[in-house]
HTML snippet that shows the backbone in 3Dmol.js (N, CA, C, O; Angstrom):
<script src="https://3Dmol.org/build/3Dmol-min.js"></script>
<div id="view" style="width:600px;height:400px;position:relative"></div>
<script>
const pdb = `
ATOM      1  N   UNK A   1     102.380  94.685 117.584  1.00  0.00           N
ATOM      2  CA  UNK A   1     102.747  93.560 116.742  1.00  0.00           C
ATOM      3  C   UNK A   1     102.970  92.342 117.615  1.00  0.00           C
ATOM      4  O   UNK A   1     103.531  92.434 118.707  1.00  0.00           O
ATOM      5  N   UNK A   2     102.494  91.123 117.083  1.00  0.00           N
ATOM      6  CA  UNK A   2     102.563  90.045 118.001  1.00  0.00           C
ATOM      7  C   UNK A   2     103.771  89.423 117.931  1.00  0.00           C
ATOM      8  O   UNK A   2     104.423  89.590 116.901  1.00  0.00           O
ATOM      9  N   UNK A   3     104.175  88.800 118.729  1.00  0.00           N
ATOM     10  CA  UNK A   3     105.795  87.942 118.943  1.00  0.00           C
ATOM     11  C   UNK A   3     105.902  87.043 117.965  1.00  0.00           C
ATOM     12  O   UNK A   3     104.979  86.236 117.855  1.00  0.00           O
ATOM     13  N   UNK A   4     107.147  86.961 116.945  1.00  0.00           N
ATOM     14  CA  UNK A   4     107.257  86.079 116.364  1.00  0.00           C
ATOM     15  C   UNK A   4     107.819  84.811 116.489  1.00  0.00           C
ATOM     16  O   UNK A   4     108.570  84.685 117.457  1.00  0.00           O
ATOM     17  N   UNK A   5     107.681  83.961 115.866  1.00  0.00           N
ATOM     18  CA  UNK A   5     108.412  82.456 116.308  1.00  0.00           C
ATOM     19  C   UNK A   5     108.768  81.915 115.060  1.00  0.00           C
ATOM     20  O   UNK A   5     108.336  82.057 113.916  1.00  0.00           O
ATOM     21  N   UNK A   6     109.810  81.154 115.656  1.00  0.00           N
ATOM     22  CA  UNK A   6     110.643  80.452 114.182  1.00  0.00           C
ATOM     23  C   UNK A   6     110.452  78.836 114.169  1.00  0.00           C
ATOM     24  O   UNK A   6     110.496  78.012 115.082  1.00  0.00           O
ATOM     25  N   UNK A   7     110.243  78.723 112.910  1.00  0.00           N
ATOM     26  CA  UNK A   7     110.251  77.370 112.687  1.00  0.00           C
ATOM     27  C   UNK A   7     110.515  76.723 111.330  1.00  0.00           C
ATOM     28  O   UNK A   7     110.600  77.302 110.247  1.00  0.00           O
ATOM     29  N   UNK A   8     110.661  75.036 111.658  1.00  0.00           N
ATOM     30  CA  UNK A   8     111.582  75.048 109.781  1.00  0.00           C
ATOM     31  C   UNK A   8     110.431  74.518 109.025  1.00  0.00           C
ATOM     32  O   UNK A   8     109.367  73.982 109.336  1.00  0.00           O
ATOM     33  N   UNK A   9     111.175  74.947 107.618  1.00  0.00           N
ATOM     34  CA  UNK A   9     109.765  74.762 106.694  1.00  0.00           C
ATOM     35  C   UNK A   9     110.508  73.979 105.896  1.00  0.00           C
ATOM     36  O   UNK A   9     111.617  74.423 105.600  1.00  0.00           O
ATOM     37  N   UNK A  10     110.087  72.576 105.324  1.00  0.00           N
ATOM     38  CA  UNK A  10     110.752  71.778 104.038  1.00  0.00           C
ATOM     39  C   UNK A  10     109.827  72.177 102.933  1.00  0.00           C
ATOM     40  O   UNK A  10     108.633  71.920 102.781  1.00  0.00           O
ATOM     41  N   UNK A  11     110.764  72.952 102.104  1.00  0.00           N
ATOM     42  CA  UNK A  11     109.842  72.795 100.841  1.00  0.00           C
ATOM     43  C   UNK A  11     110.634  72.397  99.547  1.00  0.00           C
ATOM     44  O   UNK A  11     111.780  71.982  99.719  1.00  0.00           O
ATOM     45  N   UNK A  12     110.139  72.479  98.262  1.00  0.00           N
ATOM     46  CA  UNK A  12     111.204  71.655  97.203  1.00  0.00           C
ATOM     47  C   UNK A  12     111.796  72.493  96.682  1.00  0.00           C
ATOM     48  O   UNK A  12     111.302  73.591  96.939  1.00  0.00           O
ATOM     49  N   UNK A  13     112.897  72.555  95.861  1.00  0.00           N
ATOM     50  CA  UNK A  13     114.013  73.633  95.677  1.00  0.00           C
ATOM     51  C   UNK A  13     113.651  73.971  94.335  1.00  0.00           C
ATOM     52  O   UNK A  13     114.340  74.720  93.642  1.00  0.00           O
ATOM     53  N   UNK A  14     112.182  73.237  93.805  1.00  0.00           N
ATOM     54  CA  UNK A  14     111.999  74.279  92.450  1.00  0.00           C
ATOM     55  C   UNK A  14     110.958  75.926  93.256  1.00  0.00           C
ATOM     56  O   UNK A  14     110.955  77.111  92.921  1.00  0.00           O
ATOM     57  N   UNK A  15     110.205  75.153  94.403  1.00  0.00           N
ATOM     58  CA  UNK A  15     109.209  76.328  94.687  1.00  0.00           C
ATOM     59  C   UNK A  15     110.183  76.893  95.434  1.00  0.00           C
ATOM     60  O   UNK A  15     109.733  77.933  95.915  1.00  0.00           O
ATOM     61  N   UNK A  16     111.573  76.662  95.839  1.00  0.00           N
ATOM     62  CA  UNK A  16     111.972  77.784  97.097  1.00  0.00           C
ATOM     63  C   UNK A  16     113.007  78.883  95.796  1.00  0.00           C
ATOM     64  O   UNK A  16     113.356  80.047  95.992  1.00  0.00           O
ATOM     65  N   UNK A  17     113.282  78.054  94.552  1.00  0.00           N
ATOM     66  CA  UNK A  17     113.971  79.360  93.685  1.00  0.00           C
ATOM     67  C   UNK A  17     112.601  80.054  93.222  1.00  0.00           C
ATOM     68  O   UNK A  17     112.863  81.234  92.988  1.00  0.00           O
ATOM     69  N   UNK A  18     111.729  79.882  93.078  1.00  0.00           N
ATOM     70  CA  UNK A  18     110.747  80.300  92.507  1.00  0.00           C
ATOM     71  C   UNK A  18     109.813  81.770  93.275  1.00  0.00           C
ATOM     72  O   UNK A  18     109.162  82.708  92.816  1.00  0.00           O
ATOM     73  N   UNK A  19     110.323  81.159  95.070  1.00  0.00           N
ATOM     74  CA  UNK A  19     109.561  81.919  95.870  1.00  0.00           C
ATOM     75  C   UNK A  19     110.657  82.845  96.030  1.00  0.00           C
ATOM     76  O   UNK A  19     110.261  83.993  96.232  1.00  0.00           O
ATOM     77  N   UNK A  20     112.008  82.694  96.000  1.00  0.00           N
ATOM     78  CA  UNK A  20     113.138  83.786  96.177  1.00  0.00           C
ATOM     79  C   UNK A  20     113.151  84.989  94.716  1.00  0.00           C
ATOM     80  O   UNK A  20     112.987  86.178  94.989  1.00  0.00           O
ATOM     81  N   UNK A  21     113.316  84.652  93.493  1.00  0.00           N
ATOM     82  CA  UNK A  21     112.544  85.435  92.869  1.00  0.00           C
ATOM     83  C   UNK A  21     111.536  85.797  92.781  1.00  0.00           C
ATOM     84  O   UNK A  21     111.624  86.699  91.949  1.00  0.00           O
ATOM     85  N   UNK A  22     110.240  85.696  93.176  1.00  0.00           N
ATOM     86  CA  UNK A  22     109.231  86.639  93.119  1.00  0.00           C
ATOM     87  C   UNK A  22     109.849  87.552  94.532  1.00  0.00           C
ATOM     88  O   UNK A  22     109.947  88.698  94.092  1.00  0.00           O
ATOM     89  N   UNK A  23     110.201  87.564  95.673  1.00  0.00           N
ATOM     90  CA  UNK A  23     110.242  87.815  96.538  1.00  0.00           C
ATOM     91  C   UNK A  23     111.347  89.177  96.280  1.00  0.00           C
ATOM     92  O   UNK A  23     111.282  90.361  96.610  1.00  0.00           O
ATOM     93  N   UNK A  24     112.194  88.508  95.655  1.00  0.00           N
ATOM     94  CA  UNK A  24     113.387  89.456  94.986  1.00  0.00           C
ATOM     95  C   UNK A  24     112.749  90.839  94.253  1.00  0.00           C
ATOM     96  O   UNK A  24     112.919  92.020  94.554  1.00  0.00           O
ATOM     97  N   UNK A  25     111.779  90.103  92.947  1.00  0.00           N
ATOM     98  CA  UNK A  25     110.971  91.149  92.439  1.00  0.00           C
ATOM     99  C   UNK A  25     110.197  92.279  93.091  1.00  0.00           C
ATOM    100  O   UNK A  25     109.968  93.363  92.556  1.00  0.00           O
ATOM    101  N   UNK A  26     109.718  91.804  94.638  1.00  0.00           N
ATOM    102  CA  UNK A  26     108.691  92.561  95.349  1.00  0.00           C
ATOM    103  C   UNK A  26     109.558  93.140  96.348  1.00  0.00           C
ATOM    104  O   UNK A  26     109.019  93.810  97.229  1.00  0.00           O
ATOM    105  N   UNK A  27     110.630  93.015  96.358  1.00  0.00           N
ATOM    106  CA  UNK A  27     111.829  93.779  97.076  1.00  0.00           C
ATOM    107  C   UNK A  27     111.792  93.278  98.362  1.00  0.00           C
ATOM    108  O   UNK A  27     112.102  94.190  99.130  1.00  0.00           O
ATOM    109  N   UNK A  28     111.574  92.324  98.915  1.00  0.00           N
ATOM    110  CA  UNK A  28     111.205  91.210  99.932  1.00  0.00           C
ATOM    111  C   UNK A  28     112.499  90.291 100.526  1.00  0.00           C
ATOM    112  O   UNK A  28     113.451  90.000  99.802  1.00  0.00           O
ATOM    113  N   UNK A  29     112.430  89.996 101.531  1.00  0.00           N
ATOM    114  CA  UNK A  29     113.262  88.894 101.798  1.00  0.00           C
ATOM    115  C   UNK A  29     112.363  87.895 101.506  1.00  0.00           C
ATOM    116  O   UNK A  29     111.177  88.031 101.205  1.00  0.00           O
ATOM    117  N   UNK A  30     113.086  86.745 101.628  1.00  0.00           N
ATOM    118  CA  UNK A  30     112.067  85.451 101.334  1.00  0.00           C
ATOM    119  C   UNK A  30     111.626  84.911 102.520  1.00  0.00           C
ATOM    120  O   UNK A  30     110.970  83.875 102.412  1.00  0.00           O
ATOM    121  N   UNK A  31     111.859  85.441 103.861  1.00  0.00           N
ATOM    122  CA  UNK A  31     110.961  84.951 104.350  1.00  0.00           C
ATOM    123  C   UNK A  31     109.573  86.273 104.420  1.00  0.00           C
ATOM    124  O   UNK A  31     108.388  86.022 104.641  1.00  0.00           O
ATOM    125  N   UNK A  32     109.946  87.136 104.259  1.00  0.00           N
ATOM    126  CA  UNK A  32     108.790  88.504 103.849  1.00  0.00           C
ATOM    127  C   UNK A  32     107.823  87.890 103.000  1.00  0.00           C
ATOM    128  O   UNK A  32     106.615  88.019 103.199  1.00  0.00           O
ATOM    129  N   UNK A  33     108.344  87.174 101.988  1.00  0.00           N
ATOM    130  CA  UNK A  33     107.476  86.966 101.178  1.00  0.00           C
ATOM    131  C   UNK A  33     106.533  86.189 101.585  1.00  0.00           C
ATOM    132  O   UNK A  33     105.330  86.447 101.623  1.00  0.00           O
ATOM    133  N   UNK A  34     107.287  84.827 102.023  1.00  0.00           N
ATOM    134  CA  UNK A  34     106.064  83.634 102.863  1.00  0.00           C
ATOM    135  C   UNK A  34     105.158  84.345 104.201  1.00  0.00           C
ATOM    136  O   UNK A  34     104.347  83.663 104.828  1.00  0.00           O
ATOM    137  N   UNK A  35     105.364  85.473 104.454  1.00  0.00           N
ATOM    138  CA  UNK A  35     104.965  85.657 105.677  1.00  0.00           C
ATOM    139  C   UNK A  35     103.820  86.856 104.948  1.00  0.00           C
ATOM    140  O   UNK A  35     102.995  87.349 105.717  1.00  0.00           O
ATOM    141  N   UNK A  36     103.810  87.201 103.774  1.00  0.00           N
ATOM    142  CA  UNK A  36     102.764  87.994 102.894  1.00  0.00           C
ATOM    143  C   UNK A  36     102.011  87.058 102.591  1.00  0.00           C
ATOM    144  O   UNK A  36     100.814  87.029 102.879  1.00  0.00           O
ATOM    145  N   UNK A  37     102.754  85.994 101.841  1.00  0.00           N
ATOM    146  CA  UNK A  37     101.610  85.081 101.612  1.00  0.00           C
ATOM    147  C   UNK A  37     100.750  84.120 101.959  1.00  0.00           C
ATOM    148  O   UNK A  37      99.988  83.446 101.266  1.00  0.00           O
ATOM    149  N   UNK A  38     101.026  84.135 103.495  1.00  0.00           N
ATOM    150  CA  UNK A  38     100.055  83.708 104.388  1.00  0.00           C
ATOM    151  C   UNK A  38      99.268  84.586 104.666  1.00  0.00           C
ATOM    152  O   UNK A  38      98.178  84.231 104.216  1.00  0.00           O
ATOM    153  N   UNK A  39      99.172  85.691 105.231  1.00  0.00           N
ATOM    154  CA  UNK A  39      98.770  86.458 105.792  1.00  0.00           C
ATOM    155  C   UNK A  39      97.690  86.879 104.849  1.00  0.00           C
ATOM    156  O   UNK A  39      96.568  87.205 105.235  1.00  0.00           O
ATOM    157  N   UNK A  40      98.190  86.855 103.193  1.00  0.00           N
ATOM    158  CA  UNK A  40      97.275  87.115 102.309  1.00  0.00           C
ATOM    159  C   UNK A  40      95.911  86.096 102.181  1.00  0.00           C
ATOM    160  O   UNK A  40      94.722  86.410 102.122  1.00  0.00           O
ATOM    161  N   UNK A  41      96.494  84.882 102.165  1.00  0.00           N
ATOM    162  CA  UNK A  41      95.753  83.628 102.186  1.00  0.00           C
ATOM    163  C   UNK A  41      94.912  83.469 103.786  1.00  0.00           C
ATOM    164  O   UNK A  41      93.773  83.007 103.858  1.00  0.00           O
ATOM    165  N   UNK A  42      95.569  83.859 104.798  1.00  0.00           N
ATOM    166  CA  UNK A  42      94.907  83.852 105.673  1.00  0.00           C
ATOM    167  C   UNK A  42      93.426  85.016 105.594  1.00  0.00           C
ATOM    168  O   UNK A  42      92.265  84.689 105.840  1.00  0.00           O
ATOM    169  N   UNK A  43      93.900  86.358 105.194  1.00  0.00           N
ATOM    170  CA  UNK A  43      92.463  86.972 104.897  1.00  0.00           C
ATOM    171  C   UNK A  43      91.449  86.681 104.099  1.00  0.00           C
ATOM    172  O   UNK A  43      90.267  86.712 104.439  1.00  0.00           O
ATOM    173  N   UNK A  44      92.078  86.247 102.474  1.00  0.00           N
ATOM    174  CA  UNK A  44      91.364  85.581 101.916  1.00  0.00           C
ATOM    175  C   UNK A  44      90.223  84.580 102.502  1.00  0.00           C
ATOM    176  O   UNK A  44      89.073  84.688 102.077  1.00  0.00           O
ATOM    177  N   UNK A  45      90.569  83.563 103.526  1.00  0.00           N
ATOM    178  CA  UNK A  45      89.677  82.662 103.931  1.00  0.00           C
ATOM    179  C   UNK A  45      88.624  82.883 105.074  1.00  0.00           C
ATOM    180  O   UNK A  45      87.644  82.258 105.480  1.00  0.00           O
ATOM    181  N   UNK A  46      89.336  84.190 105.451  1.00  0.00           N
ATOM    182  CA  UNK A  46      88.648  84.803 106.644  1.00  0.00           C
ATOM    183  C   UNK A  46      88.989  84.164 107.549  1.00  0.00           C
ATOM    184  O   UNK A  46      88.049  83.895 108.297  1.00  0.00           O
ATOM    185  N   UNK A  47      90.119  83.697 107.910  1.00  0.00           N
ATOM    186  CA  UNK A  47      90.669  82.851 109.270  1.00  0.00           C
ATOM    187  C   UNK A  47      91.809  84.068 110.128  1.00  0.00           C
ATOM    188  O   UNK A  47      92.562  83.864 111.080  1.00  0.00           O
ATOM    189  N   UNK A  48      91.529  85.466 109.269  1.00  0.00           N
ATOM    190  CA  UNK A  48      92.336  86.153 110.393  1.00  0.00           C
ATOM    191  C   UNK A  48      92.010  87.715 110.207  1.00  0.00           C
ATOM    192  O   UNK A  48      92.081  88.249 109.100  1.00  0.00           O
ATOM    193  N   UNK A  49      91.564  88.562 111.635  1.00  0.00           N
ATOM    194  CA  UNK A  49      90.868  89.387 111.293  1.00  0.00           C
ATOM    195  C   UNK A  49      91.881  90.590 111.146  1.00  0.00           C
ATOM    196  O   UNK A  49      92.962  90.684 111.728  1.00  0.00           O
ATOM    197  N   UNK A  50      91.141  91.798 109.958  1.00  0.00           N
ATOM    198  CA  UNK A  50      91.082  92.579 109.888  1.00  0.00           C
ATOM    199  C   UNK A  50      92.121  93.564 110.996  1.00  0.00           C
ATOM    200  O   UNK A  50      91.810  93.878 112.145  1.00  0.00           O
ATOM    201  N   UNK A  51      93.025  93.817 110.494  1.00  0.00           N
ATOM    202  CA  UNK A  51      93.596  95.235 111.730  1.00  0.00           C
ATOM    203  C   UNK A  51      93.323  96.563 111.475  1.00  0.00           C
ATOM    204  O   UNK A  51      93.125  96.801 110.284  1.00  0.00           O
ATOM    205  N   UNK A  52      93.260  97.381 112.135  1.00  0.00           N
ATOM    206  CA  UNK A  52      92.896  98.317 111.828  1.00  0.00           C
ATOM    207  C   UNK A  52      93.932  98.953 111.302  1.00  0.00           C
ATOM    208  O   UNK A  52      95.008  98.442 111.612  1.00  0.00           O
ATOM    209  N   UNK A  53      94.010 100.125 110.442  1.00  0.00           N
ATOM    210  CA  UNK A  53      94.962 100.851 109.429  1.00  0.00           C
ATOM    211  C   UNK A  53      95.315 102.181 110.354  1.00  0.00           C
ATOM    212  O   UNK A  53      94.468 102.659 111.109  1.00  0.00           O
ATOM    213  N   UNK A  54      96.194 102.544 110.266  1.00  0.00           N
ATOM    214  CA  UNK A  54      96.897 103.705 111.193  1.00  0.00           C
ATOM    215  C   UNK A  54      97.620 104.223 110.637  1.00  0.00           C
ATOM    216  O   UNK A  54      98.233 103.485 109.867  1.00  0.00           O
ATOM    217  N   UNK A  55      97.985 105.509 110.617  1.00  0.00           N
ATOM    218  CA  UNK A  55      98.111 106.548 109.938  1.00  0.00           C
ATOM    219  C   UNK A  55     100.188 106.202 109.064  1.00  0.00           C
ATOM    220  O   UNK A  55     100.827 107.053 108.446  1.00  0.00           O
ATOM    221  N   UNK A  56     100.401 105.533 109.204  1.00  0.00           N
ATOM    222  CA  UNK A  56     101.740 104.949 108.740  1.00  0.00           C
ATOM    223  C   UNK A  56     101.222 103.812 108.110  1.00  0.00           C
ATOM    224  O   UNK A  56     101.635 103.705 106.955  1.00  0.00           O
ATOM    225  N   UNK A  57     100.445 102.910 108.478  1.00  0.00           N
ATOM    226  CA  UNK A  57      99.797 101.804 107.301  1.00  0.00           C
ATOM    227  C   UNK A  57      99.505 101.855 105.886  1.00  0.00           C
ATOM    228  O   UNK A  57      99.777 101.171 104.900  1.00  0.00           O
ATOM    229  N   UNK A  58      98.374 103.683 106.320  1.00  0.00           N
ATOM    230  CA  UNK A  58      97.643 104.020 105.471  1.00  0.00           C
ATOM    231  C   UNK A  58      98.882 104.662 103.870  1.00  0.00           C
ATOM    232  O   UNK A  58      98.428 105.077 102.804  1.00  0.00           O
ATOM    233  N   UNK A  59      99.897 104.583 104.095  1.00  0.00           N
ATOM    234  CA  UNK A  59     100.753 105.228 103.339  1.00  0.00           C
ATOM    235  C   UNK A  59     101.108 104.039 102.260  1.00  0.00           C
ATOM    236  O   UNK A  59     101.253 104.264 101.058  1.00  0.00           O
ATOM    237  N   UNK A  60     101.248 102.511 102.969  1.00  0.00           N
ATOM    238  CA  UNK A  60     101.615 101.524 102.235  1.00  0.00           C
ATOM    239  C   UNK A  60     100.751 100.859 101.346  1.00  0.00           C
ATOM    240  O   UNK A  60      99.548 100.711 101.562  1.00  0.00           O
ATOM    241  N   UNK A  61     101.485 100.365 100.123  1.00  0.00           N
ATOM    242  CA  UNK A  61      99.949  99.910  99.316  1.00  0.00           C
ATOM    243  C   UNK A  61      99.574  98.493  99.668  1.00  0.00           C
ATOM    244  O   UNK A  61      98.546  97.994  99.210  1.00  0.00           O
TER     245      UNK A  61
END
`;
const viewer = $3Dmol.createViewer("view");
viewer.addModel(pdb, "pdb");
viewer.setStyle({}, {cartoon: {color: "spectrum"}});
viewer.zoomTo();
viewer.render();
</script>
């Protein structure tokens, strides 16, 4: 797993209640969540490759 880094994010306080409940729903912290939904958006565009799945991956949906 690669090193993480912190940094601040301004966003508006209708999308940050908005992103804390869905996040809540998906049993997530909120920053879990932003960090899914890049990662999602990042594959989507094909700007980040593919990892390979390993036998503890393969368990998660």
């Amino acid at each position: 797993m690669s090193q993480k880094k912190a940094f601040a994010l301004r966003i508006d306080a209708d999308k940050l209640a908005a992103l804390e409940k869905w996040a809540a729903d998906e049993f997530r912290s909120t920053n879990g969540q932003i960090e899914w939904i890049i990662d999602k958006a990042l594959r989507s565009a094909g700007r980040l490759k593919e990892e390979k799945k390993t036998k503890s991956n393969d368990s998660n949906p």
